[in-house]
C-alpha positions as CSV (number, residue, x, y, z in Angstrom):
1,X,149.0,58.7,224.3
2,X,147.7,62.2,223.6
3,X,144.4,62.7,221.7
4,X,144.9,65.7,219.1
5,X,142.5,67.3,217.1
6,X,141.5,67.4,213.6
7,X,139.3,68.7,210.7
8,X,139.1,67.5,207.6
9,X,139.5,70.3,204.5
10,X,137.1,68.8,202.0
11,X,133.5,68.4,204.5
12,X,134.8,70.3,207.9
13,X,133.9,67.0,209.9
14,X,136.3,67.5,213.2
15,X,137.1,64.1,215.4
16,X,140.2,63.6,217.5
17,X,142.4,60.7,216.8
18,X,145.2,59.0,219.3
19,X,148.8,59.7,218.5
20,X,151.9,59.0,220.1
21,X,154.2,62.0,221.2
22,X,157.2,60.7,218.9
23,X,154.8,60.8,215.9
24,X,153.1,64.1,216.8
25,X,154.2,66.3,214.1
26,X,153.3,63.7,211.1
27,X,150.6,64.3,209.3
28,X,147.5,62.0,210.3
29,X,147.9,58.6,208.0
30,X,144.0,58.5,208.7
31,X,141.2,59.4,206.2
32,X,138.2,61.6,207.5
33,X,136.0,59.2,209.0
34,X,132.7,61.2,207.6
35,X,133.6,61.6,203.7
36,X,136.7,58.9,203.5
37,X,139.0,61.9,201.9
38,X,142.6,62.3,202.9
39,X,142.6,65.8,203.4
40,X,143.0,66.7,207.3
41,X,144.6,69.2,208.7
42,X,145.9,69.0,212.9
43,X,144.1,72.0,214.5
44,X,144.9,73.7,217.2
45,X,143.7,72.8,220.7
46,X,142.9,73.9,223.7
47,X,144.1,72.0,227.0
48,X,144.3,72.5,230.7
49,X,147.5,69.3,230.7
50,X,150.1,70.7,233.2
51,X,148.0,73.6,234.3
52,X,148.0,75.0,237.7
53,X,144.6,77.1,238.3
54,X,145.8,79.0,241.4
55,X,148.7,80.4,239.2
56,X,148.2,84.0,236.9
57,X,150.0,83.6,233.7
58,X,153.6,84.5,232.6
59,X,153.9,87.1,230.6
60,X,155.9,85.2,228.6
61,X,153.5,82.5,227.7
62,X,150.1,85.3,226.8
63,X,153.0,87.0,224.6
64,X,153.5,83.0,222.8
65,X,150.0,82.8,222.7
66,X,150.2,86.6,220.9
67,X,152.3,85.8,218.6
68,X,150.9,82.4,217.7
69,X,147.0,84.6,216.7
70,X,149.2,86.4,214.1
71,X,150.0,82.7,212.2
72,X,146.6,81.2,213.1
73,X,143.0,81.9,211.0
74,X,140.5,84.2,213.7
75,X,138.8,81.2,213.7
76,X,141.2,79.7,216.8
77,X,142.0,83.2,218.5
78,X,139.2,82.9,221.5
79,X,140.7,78.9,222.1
80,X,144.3,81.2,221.9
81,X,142.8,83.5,224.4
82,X,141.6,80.9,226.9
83,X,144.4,79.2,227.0
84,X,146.3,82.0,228.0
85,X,144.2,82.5,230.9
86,X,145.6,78.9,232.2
87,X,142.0,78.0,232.0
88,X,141.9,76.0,229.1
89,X,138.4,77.5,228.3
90,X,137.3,75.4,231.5
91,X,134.3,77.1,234.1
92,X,134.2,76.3,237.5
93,X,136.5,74.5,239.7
94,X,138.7,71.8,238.1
């Protein structure tokens, strides 16, 4: 199972939580494990799953990753940016 991240809203505690791929886009049935509120959000996350470092980027997938900065807070743009690189924000050899 995937592990995706999380934050909750009301303290800004973040924690990553295992969740199946068929339940992916549910909300998180889990309070926030420092204040005990239900108010988490999924955030977005950086990954290097099904990456090949010896490969440059599509254009196609920096222009996703573009597009995706406009409908994200600034906040996630550098995890945006690495990503595109194929990198995943990762130094040094994999």
């Amino acid at each position: 199972m995937p592990i995706y991240e999380y934050q909750c809203e009301s303290c800004s505690h973040s924690f990553e939580s295992f969740l199946s791929m068929s339940n992916m886009n549910e909300p998180l049935n889990e309070p926030c494990p420092e204040c005990g509120k239900n108010e988490v959000k999924k955030r977005v996350s950086k990954t290097t799953m099904g990456v090949d470092m010896n490969l440059k980027t599509p254009g196609w997938f920096k222009d996703k990753m573009d597009n995706l900065k406009k409908k994200v807070p600034k906040r996630f743009h550098n995890n945006l940016d690495q990503a595109a690189h194929r990198t995943g924000g990762k130094l040094g050899p994999q």
